[in-house]
DRENBATI-108378 format. One record per residue (C-alpha): residue in one letter; x, y, z. Coordinates in steps of 0.001 Angstrom, whole numbers, plus 500000, padded with zeros to 6 digits. Layout:
N
AXYZ;...
***
This chain:
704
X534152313047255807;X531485315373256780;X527966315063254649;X525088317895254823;X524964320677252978;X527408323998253551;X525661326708253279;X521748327683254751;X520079330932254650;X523365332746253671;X525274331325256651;X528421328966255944;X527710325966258050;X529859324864260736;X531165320792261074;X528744320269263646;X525261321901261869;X526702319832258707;X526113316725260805;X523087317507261828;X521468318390258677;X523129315351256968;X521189313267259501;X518176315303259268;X518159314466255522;X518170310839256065;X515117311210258431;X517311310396261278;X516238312030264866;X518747314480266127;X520399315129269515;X522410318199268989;X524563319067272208;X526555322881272060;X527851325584274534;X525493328335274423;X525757330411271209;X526954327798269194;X524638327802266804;X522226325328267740;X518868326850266700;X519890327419262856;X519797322942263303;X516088323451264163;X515444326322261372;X516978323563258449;X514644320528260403;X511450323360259840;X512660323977255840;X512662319926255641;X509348319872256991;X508144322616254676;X509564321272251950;X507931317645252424;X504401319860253103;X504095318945257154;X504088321124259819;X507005322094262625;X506465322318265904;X508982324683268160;X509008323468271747;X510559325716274638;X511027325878278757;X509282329362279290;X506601331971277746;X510053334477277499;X511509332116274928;X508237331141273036;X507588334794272709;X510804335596271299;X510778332581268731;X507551333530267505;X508917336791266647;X511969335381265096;X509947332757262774;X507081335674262027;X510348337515260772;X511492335180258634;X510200335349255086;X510975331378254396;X508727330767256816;X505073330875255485;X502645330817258512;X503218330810262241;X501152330546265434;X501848330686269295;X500804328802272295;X501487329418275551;X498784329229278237;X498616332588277713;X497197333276274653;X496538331091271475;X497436332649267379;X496851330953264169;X496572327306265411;X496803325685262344;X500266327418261211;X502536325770259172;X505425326252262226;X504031326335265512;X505669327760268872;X504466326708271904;X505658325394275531;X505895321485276257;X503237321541278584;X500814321850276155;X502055319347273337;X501642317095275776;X498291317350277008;X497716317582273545;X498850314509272678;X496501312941275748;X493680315099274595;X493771314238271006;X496509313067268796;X494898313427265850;X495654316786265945;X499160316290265068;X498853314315262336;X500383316218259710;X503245317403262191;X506653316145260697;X508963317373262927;X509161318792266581;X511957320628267897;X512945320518272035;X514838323373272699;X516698323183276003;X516031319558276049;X517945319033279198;X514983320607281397;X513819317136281593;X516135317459284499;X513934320125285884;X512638318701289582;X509093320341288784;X508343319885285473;X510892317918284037;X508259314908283665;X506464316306281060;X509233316387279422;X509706312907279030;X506356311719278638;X506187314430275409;X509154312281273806;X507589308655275039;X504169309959273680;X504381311649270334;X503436309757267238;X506759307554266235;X506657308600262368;X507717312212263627;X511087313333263570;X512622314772266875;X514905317544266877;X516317317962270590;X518892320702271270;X520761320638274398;X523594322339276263;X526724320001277282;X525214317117279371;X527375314231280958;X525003311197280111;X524669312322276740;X525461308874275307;X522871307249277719;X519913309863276899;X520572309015273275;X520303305316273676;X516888305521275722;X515659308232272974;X516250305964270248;X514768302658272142;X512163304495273038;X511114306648269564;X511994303806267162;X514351305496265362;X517988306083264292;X519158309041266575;X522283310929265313;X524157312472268445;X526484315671267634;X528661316509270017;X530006320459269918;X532340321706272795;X533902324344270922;X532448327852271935;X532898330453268673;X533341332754270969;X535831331705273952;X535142332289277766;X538081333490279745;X537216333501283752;X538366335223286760;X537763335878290022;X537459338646292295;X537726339963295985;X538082343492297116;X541566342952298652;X542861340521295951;X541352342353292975;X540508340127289515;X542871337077289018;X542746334521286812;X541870330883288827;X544955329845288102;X545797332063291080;X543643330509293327;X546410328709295509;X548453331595296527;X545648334007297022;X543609331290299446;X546637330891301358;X547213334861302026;X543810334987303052;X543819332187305867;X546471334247307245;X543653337001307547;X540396334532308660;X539904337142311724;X540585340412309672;X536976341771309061;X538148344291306350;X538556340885304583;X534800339979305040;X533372343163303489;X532021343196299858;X532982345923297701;X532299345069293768;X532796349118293056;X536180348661291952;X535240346114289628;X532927347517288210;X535168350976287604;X538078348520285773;X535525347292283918;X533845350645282370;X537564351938282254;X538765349164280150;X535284349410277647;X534027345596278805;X530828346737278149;X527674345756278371;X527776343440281212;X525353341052282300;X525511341049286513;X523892337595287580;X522180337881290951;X519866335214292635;X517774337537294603;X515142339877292974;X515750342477295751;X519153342370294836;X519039343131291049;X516860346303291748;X518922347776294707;X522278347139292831;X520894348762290011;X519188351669291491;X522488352130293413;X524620352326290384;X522184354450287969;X522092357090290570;X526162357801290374;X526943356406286972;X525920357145283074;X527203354669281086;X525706356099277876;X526834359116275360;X524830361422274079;X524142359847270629;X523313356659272744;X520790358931274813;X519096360088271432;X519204356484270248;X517204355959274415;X514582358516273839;X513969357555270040;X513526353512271056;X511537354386274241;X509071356864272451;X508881354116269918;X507814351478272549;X505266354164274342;X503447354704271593;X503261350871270298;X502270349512274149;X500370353064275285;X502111352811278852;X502374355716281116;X506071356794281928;X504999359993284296;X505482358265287649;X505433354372288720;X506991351707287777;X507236352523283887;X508241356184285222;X511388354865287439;X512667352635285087;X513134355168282505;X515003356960284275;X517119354380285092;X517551352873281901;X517877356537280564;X521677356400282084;X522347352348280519;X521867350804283739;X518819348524283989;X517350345159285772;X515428342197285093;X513847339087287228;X510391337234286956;X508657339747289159;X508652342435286970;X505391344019285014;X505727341710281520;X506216345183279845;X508987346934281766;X510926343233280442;X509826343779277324;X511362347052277130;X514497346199278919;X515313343171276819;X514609345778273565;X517198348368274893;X519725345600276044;X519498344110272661;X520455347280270625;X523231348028273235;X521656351191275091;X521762349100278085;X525066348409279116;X524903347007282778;X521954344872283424;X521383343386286921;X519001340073286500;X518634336841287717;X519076333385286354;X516031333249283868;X517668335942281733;X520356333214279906;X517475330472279573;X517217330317275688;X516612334427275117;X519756334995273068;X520958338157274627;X524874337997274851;X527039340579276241;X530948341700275998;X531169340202280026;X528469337825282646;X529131339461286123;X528723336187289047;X527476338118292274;X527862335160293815;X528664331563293597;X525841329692295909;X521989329867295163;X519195328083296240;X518588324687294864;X514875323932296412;X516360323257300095;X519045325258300583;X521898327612299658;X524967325725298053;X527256326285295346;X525974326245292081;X526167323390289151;X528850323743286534;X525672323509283990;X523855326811285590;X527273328180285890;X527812327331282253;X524839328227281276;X524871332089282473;X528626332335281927;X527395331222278300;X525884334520277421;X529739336255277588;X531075337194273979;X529292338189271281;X529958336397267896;X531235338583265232;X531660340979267625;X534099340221270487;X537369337620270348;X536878336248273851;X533684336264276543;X534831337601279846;X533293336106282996;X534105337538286602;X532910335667289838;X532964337874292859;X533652335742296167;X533566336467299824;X536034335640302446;X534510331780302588;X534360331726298887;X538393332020298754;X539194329532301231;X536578326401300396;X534700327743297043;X535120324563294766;X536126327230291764;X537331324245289802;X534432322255289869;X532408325087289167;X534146326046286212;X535914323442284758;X534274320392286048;X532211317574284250;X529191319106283516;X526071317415285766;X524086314441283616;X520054314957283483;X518371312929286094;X514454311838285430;X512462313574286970;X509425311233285696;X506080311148287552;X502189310580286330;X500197312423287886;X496477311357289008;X494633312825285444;X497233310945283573;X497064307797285290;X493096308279284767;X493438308542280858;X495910305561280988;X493005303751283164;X490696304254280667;X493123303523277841;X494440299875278781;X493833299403282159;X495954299704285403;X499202297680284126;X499275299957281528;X500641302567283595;X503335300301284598;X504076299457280917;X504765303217280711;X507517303461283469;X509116300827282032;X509427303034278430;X510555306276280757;X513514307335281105;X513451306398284947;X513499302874284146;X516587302864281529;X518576304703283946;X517311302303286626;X518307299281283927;X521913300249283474;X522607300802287027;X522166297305288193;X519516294665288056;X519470295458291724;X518483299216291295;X516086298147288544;X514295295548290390;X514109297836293812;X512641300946291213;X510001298333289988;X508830297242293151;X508567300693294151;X506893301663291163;X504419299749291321;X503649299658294934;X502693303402294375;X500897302946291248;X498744300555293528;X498132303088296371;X497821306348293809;X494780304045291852;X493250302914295270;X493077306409296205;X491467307205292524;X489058304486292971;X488260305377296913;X487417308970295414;X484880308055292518;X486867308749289437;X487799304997288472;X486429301564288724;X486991298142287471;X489585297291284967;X488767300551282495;X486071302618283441;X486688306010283989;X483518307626285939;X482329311263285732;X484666312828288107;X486996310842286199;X486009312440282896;X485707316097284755;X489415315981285701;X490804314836282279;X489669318472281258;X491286320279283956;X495005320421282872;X496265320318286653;X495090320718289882;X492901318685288875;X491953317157291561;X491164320096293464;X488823321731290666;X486951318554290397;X486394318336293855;X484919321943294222;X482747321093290929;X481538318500292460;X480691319248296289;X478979322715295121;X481470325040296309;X481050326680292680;X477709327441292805;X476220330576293823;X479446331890293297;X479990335769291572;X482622336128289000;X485139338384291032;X484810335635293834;X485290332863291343;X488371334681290393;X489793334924294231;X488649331192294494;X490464329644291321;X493653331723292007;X493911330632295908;X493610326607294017;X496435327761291837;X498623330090293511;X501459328649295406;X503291331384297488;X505732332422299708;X506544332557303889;X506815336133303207;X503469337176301438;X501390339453303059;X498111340411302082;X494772342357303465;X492217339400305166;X489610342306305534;X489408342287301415;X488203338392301332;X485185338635303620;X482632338583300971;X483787334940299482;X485160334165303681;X482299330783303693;X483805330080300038;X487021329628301408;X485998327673304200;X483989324993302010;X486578324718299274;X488975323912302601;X486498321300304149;X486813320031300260;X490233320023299596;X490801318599303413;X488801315663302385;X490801314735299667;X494204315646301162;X492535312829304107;X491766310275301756;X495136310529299909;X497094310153303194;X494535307252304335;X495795305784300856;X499039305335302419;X500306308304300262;X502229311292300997;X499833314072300719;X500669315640297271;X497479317641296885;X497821321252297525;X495729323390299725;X494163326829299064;X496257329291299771;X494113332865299729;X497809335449299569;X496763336763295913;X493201336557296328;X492494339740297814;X494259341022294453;X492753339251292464;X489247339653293798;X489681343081294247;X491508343736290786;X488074341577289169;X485784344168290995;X487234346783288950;X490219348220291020;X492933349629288767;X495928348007289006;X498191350718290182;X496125350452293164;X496994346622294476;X499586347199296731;X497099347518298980;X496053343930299088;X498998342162298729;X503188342594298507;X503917340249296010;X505530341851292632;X503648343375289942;X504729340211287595;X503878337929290072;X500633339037290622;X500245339398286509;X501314335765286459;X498762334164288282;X496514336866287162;X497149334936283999;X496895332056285213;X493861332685286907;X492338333236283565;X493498329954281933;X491956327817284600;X488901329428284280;X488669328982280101;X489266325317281055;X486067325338283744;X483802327437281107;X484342324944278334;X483892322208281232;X480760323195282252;X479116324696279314;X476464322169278370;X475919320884281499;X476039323823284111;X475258327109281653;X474690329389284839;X478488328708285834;X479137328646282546;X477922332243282178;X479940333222285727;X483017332190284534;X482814334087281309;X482008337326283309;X484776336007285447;X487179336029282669;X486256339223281022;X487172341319284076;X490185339720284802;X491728339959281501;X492263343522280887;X495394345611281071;X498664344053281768;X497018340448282072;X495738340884278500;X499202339209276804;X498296340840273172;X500137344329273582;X504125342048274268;X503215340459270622;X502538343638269276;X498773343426268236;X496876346154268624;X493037344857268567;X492189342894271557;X489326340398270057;X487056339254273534;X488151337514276594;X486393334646275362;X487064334554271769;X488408331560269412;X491544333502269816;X492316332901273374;X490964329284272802;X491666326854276128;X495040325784276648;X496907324279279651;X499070327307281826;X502507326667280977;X504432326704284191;X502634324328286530;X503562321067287929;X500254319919287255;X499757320315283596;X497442317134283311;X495984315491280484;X492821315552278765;X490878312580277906;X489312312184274369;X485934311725275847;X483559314865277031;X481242314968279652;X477693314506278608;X474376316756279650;X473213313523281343;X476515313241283410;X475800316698285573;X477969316674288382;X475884315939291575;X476848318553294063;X476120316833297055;X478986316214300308;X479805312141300222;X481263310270303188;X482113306584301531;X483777305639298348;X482236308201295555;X481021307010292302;
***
């Protein structure tokens, strides 16, 4: 018999959100696993009214800014929701709201940096929980769930995961507390899937067979090696399947398709053209963009005639006002690429598969059934359609060795840890209970219960391991000057623990002097070249960086050291190096350039460059509050450094929709770790003192 109440917020509960609220009502922690659309995030809505209710606050967790964004505007809608705030690297509202939205990244370097400040949180949702699989930033993942206060309830929502029953088991060994699994793998809305080739047409997979063996009667027949998705695309206007959602793993891709198409179709009427200019006018006026050329100018245009794209690189706005039109239907074809169906509930009548291999991180291959499932997902509407429709176009090789089954129907891939400390975090854990305490961590992660029920074999062998490069990764701490003895954490130590990631690159430049004498639009080029991690093909102008050229050269003499004495350390060489592709941007952008004039300086995408623009900006709010007793001329650089970086697009305020930009350096846009990096470090409770001034000085031996 199924507990829980039936009804919440005027919505008749389903079996599965029953469960879940029954448990949540006995103060049990939740892992709630669902297709996409299920109905998962109305679980994490009835954990906040608990939390309301019992007068502690709710913390919303998510994967990227795109989702935070939109859940801040969902809960700010809501009028059962009294107060809510936002953090997300980018930009910091109402801190102390009663629901707070913000990315994992910075819960836990919260947690590092202070606890205390969470100690009226009750409850903390993880939405898309299974990114703790994620290669890059999965860890912090983990160490959130291992870290967090044990009297606070967790709320994690998933999609289907294989090793759900083993995730559960390590969650509740490791929080202390009863966790409730439900298990949904109903979709409300159906998928149907089919497949597609020029000379085959769209067949269902159960037609797989015949078709492949036609086909390897025609392997030398090049009319069977040429693409053609026109035809689908006409069966599918013809037969109303709109809008459509076209998946493509290629940036380049999304905005020739869709350029292509716009310029010989019009998929909207002329109400829905009215409806166009109305919504666009609307957005104009609220963002005060200029649509008379450029990028805003082209994309009108475009999206004018329903046709539209969307991918990472994009200006923040020209998303913002894609995912607006898509939303209220006056986009009906949308070319975009994977991050569209992470979280942002957009659904459409049919998901469009360009094709069926992407890049993993070494190469291409066919895709997982769980990113398969995951974009395929956002077919069918609820209320709305009876059945998603999902259409994979394949090549000639596609046909004959595609595994379509597997891809589609298979077990969907378990989450893997991904767990790592990184060198601030083993710092704070230095200073906290010593070295073995680090090693008392591992054996809590999720690493080590995988490595458990696997074989005493695989768990001894993981140990060793472990611990060996614990061992090297503090040697190489101590041989740098930031730890000694059992717990002492020295003041390059304590000057990392403030960095939030790449941090031992910062502290190093702090430290050997390559900061000083430094102007603000050279600090800028110099903190993004740290940060910025680009691509074979970025191109850039050299000519623009010869005013900060002997910057660059000492921060690499700096950064070389380390990198040295990490290797020495018997350690693969993890640090980064500089790399100067979006500083001529950057620097150029800080000296006042307008932005429509940076092609000049580099080829990366406007959203790219906005990105670490942004990014940019957060690293240097952590160095000003670093430095701002003990170094107040820096101090006073960076602040100019800040304030003319973050205007226009970098300033995030205009996507939330407020209208008075407070300073650059305001209580507002108080410090916060940058969402998306690897190296999202913690901070240590401890501050540096006047007394501890960094000594800017070049070292040869063990630093201290």
């Amino acid at each position: 018999m199924v507990h829980g109440p039936t009804e919440f917020k005027g919505f008749t509960l389903s079996t599965f959100q029953r469960q879940a609220a029954a448990a949540l009502d006995t103060d049990h922690n939740v892992l709630v696993a669902a297709p996409t659309g299920a109905g998962k995030t109305l679980v994490a809505e009835y954990a906040i009214h608990l939390a309301q209710k019992q007068g502690t606050r709710a913390l919303y967790t998510a994967p990227i800014k795109a989702l935070s964004n939109q859940k801040f505007r969902d809960f700010t809608a809501d009028p059962e929701i009294h107060s809510v705030g936002l953090s997300t690297g980018d930009i910091t509202l109402n801190s102390n709201a009663q629901v707070m939205v913000m990315t994992t990244e910075i819960l836990r370097n919260t947690l590092v940096e202070d606890a205390s400040q969470l100690s009226d949180v009750g409850v903390v949702v993880f939405d898309e929980v299974h990114f703790m699989d994620d290669p890059d930033r999965g860890s912090v993942w983990e160490e959130t769930l291992m870290f967090l206060p044990k009297n606070v309830i967790i709320v994690a929502l998933s999609a289907t995961i294989d090793n759900l029953g083993q995730f559960a088991a390590w969650l509740e060994r490791v929080r202390e507390r009863p966790v409730t699994v439900v298990e949904e793998t109903n979709r409300p809305v159906p998928l149907k899937h089919f497949l597609y080739h020029p000379k085959a047409g769209v067949f269902p997979p159960s037609r797989l067979k015949p078709v492949r063996a036609r086909f390897k009667t025609h392997k030398k027949d090049r009319e069977y090696k040429l693409r053609d998705d026109n035809p689908l695309l006409d069966e599918l206007i013809k037969d109303e399947r709109l809008p459509i959602l076209y998946f493509c793993f290629s940036r380049r891709l999304c905005e020739t398709k869709a350029r292509k198409v716009s310029r010989k179709r019009r998929l909207t009427n002329k109400e829905e053209a009215a409806a166009f200019t109305e919504q666009w006018e609307a957005g104009r006026k609220e963002f005060d963009f200029d649509d008379q050329g450029g990028p805003m100018g082209e994309l009108r245009g475009m999206l004018a005639r329903g046709v539209g794209f969307h991918h990472a690189g994009m200006l923040p706005l020209q998303k913002e006002m894609v995912e607006r039109l898509f939303a209220t239907g006056l986009v009906k074809l949308l070319y975009t690429t994977e991050t569209f169906a992470l979280g942002i509930n957009m659904p459409a009548r049919a998901v469009v598969f360009d094709s069926l291999t992407k890049f993993d991180g070494i190469d291409f291959d066919y895709m997982r059934t769980r990113d398969y499932m995951q974009m395929a997902g956002r077919a069918g509407r609820l209320g709305m359609d009876t059945e998603g429709l999902v259409y994979s176009v394949l090549e000639m090789d596609d046909v004959l060795e595609a595994p379509i089954h597997r891809i589609q129907a298979g077990r969907v891939e378990p989450i893997t840890s991904r767990f790592h400390l990184d060198y601030a975090t083993l710092v704070h854990l230095h200073g906290l209970a010593g070295r073995e305490y680090a090693a008392e961590v591992w054996e809590n992660s999720f690493a080590a219960f995988q490595a458990r029920e696997h074989s005493s074999k695989r768990e001894e062998q993981n140990r060793r391991t472990m611990r060996a490069l614990l061992t090297k990764r503090f040697a190489f701490l101590e041989e740098m000057g930031y730890i000694r003895g059992d717990r002492e954490i020295l003041p390059r130590g304590r000057t990392c623990l403030h960095l939030f990631g790449y941090e031992i690159q910062l502290t190093e430049l702090l430290y050997e002097g390559v900061f000083e004498d430094i102007d603000p639009p050279a600090l800028c080029g110099l903190i993004a070249a740290v940060i910025h991690e680009g691509r074979r093909r970025d191109e850039y102008w050299r000519n623009a960086l010869r005013p900060m050229q002997g910057t660059l050269r000492h921060a690499k003499r700096v950064i070389d050291y380390a990198i040295e004495r990490e290797v020495d350390a018997g350690l693969a060489a993890s640090i980064k190096q500089i790399d100067e592709a979006m500083s001529p941007a950057i620097y150029e952008y800080a000296q006042g350039r307008p932005f429509t004039e940076l092609a000049r300086f580099t080829n990366a995408a406007p959203g790219d460059f906005v990105r670490v623009a942004r990014m940019t900006v957060q690293y240097l709010r952590h160095l000003q509050k670093l430095v701002g007793d003990s170094h107040p001329e820096l101090a006073e650089t960076t602040a100019a450094a800040i304030e003319c970086l973050y205007r226009g697009p970098i300033n995030v305020r205009a996507e939330l929709g407020l209208k008075d930009s407070p300073p650059a350096n305001s209580a507002e846009n108080e410090v916060e770790p940058v969402q998306d990096q690897e190296k999202s470090a913690a901070a240590s409770e401890e501050t540096a003192a006047p007394d501890q001034r960094p000594k800017l000085r070049r070292r040869k031996g063990p630093r201290s």
